[in-house]
N, C-alpha and C positions, 0 to 999 in steps of 0.2 A: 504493500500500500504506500503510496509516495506521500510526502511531505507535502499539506496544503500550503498553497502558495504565499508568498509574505506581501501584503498588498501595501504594506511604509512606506512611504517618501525616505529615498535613502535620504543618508546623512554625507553629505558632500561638501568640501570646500574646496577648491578647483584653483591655480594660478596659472597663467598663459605659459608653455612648454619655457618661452625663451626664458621666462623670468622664474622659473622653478632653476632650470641650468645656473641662471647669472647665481640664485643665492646658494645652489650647491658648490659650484666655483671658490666663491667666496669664504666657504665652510661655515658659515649660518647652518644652514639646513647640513646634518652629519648624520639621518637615518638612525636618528636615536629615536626610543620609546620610553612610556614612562615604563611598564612593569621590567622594561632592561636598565633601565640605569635606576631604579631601586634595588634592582637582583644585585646589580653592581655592587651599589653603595653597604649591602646588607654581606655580603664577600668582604670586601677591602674595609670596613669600618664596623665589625661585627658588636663588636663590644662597647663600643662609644654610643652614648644616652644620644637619641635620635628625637624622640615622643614627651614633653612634661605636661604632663595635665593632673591639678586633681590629687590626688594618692599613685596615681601609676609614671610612673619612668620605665619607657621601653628602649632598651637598646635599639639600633641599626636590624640586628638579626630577628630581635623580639618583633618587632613591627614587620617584616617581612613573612615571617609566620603567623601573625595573627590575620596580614590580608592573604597568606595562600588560605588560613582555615577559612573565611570568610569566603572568599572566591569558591571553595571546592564547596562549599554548602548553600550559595545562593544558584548554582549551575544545579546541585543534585535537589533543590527546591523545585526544581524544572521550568527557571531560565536558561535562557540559549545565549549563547557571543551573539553581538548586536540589539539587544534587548535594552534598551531604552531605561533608568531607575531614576524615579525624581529624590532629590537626597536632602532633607530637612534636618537639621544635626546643626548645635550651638558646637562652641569651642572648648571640646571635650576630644580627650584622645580618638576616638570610637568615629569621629570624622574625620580624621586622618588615615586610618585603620580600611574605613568602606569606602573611601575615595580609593586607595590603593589596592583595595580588594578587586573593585570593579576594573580598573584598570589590567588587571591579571586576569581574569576573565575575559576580558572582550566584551564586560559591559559597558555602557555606554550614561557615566553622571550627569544630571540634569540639575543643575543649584538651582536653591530656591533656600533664602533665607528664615534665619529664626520669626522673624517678625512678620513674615508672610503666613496670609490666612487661607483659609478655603477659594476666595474668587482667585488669587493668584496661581493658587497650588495646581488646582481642577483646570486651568488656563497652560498652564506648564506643560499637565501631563497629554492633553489635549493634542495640543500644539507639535508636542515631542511624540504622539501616540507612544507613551509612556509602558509597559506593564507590572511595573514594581512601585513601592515607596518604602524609604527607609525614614525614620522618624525619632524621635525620640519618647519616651514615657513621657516625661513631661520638661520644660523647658523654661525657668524662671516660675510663674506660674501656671502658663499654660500646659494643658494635658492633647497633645497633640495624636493621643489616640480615638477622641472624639473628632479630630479634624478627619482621621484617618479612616473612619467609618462614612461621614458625608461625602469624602472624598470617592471613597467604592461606588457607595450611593450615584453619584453625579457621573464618574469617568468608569461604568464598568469594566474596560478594557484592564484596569490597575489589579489585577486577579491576586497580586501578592504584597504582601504588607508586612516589614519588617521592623520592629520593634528595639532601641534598646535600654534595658531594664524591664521592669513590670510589661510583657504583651499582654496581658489578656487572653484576648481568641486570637491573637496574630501569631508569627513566628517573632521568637527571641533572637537578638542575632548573637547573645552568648553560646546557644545552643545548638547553631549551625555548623557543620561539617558534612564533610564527603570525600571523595577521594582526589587526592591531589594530582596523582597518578594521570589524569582525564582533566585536568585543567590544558589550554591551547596555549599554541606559543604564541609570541610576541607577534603584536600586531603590525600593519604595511605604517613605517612613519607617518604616511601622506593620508592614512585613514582618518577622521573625525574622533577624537582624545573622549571629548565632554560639549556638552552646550551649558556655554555659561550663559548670563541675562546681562541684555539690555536696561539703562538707565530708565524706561519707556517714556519716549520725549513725548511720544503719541500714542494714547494710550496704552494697555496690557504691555509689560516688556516685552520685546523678540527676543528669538534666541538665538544665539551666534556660536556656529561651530568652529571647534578649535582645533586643529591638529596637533599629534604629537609632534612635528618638525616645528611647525612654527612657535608651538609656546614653549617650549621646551628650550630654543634660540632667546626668548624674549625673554628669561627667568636666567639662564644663562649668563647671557651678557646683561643683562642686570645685577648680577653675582658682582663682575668687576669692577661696573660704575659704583657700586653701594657698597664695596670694600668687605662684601661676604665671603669669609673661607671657613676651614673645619675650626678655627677656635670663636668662630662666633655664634652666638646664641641670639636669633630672633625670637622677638616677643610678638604672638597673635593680640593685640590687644582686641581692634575691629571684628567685627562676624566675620570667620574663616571662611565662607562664601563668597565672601567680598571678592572681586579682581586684585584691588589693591591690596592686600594684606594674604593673597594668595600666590601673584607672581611679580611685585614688585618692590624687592626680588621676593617678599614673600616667605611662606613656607615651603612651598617647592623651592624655589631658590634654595632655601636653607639646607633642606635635606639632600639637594644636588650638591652642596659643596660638602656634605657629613659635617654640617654643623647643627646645633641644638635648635630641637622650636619648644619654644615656653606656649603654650597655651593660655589665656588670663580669661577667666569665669567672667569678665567685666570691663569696659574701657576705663573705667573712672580711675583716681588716685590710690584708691582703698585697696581695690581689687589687686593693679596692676604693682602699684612701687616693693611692696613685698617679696613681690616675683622677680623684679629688677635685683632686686639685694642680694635675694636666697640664690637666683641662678645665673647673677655676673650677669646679665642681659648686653649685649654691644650692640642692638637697632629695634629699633620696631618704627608703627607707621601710624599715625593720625590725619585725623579731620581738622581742620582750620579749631573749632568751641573745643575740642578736648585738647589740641596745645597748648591754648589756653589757659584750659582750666591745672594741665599737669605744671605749665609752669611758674603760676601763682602757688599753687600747693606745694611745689620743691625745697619754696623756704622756710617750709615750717614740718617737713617730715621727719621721721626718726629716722627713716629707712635710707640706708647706703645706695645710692644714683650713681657711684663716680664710677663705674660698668661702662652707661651708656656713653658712645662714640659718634652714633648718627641718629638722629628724629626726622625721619621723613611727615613731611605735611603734603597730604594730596588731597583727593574727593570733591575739592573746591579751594577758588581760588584764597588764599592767604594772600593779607594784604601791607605794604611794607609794615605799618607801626606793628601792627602783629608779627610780621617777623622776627623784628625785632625785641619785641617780647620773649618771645618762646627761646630765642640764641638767650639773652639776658640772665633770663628763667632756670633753663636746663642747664647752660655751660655745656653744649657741649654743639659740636658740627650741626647744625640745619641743612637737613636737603630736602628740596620742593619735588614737586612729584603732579604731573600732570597727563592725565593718560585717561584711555576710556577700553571696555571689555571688548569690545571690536579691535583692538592690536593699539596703535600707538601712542607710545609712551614716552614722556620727556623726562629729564633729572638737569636740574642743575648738577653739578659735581663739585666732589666734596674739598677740591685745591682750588675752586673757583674764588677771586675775590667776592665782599659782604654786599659789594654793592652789587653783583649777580645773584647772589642769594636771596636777595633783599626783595630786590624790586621786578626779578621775573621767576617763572615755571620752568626753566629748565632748557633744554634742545634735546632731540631724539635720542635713542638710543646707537640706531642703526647708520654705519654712512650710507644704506642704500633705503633709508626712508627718504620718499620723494613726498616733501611737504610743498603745497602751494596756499598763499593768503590773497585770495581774490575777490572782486568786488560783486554785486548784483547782478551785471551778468556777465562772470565767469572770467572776466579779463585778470590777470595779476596787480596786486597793487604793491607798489615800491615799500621798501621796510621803512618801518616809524609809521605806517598806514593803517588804519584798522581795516579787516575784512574778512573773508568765511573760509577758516581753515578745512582745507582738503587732503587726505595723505591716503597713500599706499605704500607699501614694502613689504619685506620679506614674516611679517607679525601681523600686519593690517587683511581684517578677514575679507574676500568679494562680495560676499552675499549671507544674509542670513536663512536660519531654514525657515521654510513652510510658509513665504510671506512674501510672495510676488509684489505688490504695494508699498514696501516695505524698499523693499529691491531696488524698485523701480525712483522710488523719493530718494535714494541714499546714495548710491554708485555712479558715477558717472561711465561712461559708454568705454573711456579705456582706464577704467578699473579704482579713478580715486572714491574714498570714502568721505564722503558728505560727512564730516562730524556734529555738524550743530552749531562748534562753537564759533565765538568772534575773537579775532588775536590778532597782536601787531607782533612782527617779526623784526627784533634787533639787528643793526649790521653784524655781528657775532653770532649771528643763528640763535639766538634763543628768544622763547617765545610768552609773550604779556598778557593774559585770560585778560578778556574785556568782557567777556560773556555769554548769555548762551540768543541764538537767531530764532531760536524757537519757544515755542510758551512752553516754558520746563525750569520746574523750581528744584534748586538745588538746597534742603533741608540737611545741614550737619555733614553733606557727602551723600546722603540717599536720595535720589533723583525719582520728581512726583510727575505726571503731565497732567494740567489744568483741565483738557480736555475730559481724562477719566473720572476726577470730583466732579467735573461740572455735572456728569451725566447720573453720577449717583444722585446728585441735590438736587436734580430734574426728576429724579423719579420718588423722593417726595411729594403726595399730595396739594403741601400747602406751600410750593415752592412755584413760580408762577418762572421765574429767569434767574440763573447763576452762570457768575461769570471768577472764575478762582486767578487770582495773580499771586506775583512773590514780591512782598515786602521787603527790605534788607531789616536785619537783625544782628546786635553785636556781637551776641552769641553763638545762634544759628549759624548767620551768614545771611539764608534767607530765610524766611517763614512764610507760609501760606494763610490770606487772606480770603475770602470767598465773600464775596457783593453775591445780595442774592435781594430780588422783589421776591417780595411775599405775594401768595395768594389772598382769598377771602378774608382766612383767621391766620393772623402772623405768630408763625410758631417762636419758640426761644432759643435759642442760641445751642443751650444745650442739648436741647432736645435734638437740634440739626448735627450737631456733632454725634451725638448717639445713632441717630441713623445712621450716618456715612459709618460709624465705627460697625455696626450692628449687620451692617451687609455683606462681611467678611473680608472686609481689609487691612490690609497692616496698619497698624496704629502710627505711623511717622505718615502717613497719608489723611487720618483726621485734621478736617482744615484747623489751623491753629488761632485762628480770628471770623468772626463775621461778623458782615457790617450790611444792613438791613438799608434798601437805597425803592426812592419812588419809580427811578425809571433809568435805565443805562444812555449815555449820550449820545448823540449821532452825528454824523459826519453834515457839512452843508445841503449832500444829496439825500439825506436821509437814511443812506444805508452804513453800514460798519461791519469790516471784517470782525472774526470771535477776535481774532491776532491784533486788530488795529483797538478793537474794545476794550481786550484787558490792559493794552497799553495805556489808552484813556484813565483808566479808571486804576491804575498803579499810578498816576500823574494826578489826580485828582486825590489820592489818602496821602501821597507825599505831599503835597502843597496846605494837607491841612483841611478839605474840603469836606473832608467828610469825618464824623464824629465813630469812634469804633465801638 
C-alpha cells in the first residue's frame, strides 16, 4: 500500500545559481548543518557546560543526548523528517534541548513566543500546516495546556501535543524515547532549518524560512564581530525565540563557538544580574527600556557585573542620550544591533570610536550585503539622505512561505528585500534608524501592526471606527494609542482593552492608551488613507489636541 500523498506547500528558500556560487566562493555558505556542527561541538567540547538554566547545567555531550532522546521519541511518536512542530517554550533548558532535537530529526521549528496566545499560535500552525506543538505546562502564569487543547480544537491537523512537565492527556516530553538507531542523517544545507516570524508590519506575522547555510553564516560571522569564543558565556536575557537573542550572535552563536548560554527566567535586574555574577556572563542582548532600566540599577546592586564585556542594544532604535546612558551605567563596550528575522543585520563594532556607537546602528555584517537607501520611487539617495532601506545577500531570505501578497509587497523583481525601515547611510557605511514607512509600532523590541488592533476594536459592538498609532515613550520607545468613535453607548477604556486582551492575543499587543475622539479628520477631498489617518491623528495627540 503506498504512502498517501503529502499535499504541503514545500518549504523553500531558493537564491539565483550565480549568487548561491559567489557566496560559496567566498566561504559564507560551507554546507554546514545544524545537527553536524552540534555532533561536532558535543565530540570536541564534550565536557564543557554548554546549557545553564534553572537547576540543570548540561555539558556539550549532555545536551546532544538529550536532543538524540528527544528526536528518536518525537519520530517513534509517528512524526516523519519534514513535519512541520510549532515550539512555544520560555527560556528554560528544554528549549534549547527540542530546538536541537528537531533539528536531528529533520523536523522542521516553527517559533512562536511565550506571550503569544491562541489567535497567533492557530495562525502559525495554519500557515506552516503544522502537525505537532510543543509547549510548556505552564509559563509564568499561564497554563498553556488549555491553549493547547483550543488549539486541536481550531487547527485539527496539530494531531500531536507535546508537553513539558505536568501533560495531562498529552505526551510528556520527559518520557519520550525511541531508537536512535532510525534517526536520519544530516540534512541538504540548502534545505529550510526552521520558520522563524515576522515582526507583522501587516497584520498576522509571516513566516520566513531559514536555511541551515545561511543562518548558520549569519550566527557565525556574528561570532567575530561580537568577540564570541569558547571562554564566553552568553546571557538569554530576551524570549529565546527572539531572532535577536537567538543569532545575534545569540545562543547558536554561542554554542557554535563551545561557549556557555546562561538562560535568565527574566529580563529585569533581579532575575538577570545574579546570573551575570554566578556564571562570569561576557554578552548578552537588550531592548532600548531594559538598558535602561539595567543601567540605573548597576549602581546600587550587590551583584559582581565586572564579567560583562559587551551589551548589545537592538529591537529598536536607541537613541544617543540613551546611549550614552547605558556605556555610563554598565562600564562596559556598547554594541548597537540593528537587524530584522528576514536576514540583515548590522553591528557597530566593538574598536569602533563612541561617537559610532553613539549616534548610529551599526553597518552589515556581510561585504556581500548589497544595501540600497532609496527614495519613493526607487531611485538611490546620496548618504546623509533619509530613504527606504532595501538589502539582499548571502542571510537576507527571497520570499516568505505561504504568502504570495506578502511576496509580492516585499521583494523587488531582482531579489532586494523591502524592509520597512527608513535610514540615512553615513559616508562610513553605517547606518541611522529614522524609522519604520509603515504603520508598525515598535513596543520594547516586539513589533505590533495597527492594522490587526484596528480590526479587533472593529469587531467590538460598540466601536463605531478605530484607528491605532504609536506614540513615543521614554521607556517603551513606542507605545500604542488606539482613537476609537464610539458607537451608540461609549464603552470604557477598560473594558476595550479587555476585549482586544480576551480574543486571544498576546498581551504586548493590548492597546496601551485610548482616546475616545467624535470623528477622525479628513483630507480637503474628503477622503484619507488608514496610513495618511493614523498619521493625522499621531500629529494631532502630539500637539496636544486631544485629551487621553
Amino acid at each position: 500500500m503506498s504512502e498517501p500523498a503529502d499535499t504541503r506547500l514545500p518549504l523553500r528558500q531558493v537564491w539565483p545559481d550565480d549568487f548561491v556560487a559567489r557566496y560559496r566562493a567566498a566561504g559564507h555558505w560551507r554546507g554546514e548543518t545544524f545537527p553536524g556542527f552540534l555532533r561536532d561541538r558535543a565530540q570536541r567540547f564534550a565536557d564543557d557546560v554548554a546549557v545553564v538554566g534553572g537547576d540543570v547545567r548540561w555539558t556539550y555531550a549532555q545536551l546532544w543526548a538529550e536532543a538524540e532522546r528527544i528526536a528518536a521519541g518525537l519520530l517513534a511518536s509517528g512524526l516523519a523528517p519534514g513535519d512541520r512542530v510549532v515550539v512555544q517554550l520560555g527560556n528554560v533548558p528544554a528549549f534549547v534541548a527540542v530546538v536541537c532535537a528537531l533539528f536531528r530529526a529533520q523536523l522542521v521549528p516553527v517559533y512562536a513566543l511565550p506571550a503569544h496566545r491562541l489567535t497567533e499560535v492557530a495562525h502559525f500552525a495554519r500557515r506552516a500546516e503544522a502537525g505537532a506543538y510543543v509547549c510548556a505546562e505552564r509559563y509564568e502564569t499561564f497554563d498553556y495546556r488549555t491553549l493547547a487543547r483550543d488549539l486541536q480544537a481550531e487547527v485539527p491537523a496539530v494531531r500531536h501535543v507535546f508537553v513539558v512537565g505536568d501533560a495531562q492527556e498529552f505526551a510528556a516530553l520527559d518520557a519520550l524515547d525511541g531508537d536512535r538507531g532510525a534517526l536520519p542523517g544530516d540534512p541538504d544545507p540548502q534545505s529550510v532549518a526552521f520558520l522563524q516570524i515576522s515582526g507583522g508590519s501587516t497584520g498576522l506575522s509571516k513566516l520566513i524560512p531559514r536555511t541551515h547555510d545561511d543562518y548558520i553564516y549569519s550566527f557565525r560571522a556574528s561570532n567575530a564581530i561580537c568577540g564570541i569564543g569558547r571562554d564566553s558565556a552568553y546571557l538569554v536575557a530576551l524570549p529565546a525565540a527572539h531572532n535577536f537573542p537567538m543569532s545575534s550572535p545569540g545562543f547558536f552563536g554561542a554554542l557554535y563557538a563551545g561557549a556557555r548560554v546562561v538562560l535568565s527566567p527574566g529580563p529585569g535586574p533581579d532575575a538577570a544580574f545574579p546570573l551575570i555574577a554566578r556564571e562570569r556572563v561576557t554578552c548578552v542582548g537588550l531592548v532600548p527600556p531594559l538598558a535602561l532600566l539595567w543601567a540605573d540599577a548597576a549602581a546600587k546592586t550587590p551583584h559582581d557585573l565586572s564579567s560583562l564585556r559587551v551589551v548589545q542594544v537592538g529591537g529598536a532604535k536607541l537613541v544617543p542620550e540613551a546611549a550614552r546612558r547605558v556605556i555610563a551605567g554598565l562600564g562596559c563596550t556598547l554594541q548597537q544591533v540593528f537587524g530584522m528575522a528576514e536576514g540583515l543585520v548590522n553591528y557597530t563594532r566593538l574598536d569602533d570610536p563612541e561617537d559610532i556607537v553613539v549616534h548610529t546602528q551599526g553597518r552589515p555584517i556581510s561585504p556581500d550585503d548589497e544595501v540600497l537607501v532609496v527614495d519613493d520611487h526607487g531611485d538611490p539617495v546620496p548618504d546623509g539622505v533619509t530613504g527606504h532601506l532595501l538589502a539582499r545577500g548571502p542571510y537576507t531570505i527571497r520570499a516568505y512561505h505561504n504568502d504570495a501578497a506578502a511576496n509580492a509587497r516585499s521583494f523587488t523583481n531582482d531579489g532586494y528585500y523591502r524592509t520597512g525601515d527608513m535610514v540615512q547611510r553615513t559616508a562610513g557605511g553605517d547606518l541611522v534608524v529614522q524609522g519604520r514607512a509603515t504603520d508598525h509600532i515598535n513596543r520594547a523590541g516586539e513589533k505590533i501592526s495597527a492594522e490587526e488592533i484596528e480590526d479587533h476594536l472593529l469587531a467590538h459592538p460598540q466601536v463605531f471606527d478605530a484607528a491605532v498609532v504609536s506614540v513615543p515613550d521614554d521607556f517603551l520607545g513606542e507605545r500604542s494609542c488606539a482613537f476609537v468613535i464610539p458607537g451608540d453607548a461609549k464603552p470604557r477604556p477598560a473594558e476595550l482593552k479587555a476585549w482586544v486582551r480576551g480574543r486571544g492575543l498576546a498581551a504586548f499587543k493590548v492597546p496601551d492608551q485610548i482616546v475616545f475622539v467624535d470623528a477622525f479628520g479628513t483630507t480637503a477631498v474628503g477622503k484619507v488613507s488608514r496610513r495618511e489617518l493614523r498619521a493625522q491623528l499621531r500629529e494631532r495627540f502630539l500637539s496636544g489636541q486631544e485629551a487621553s
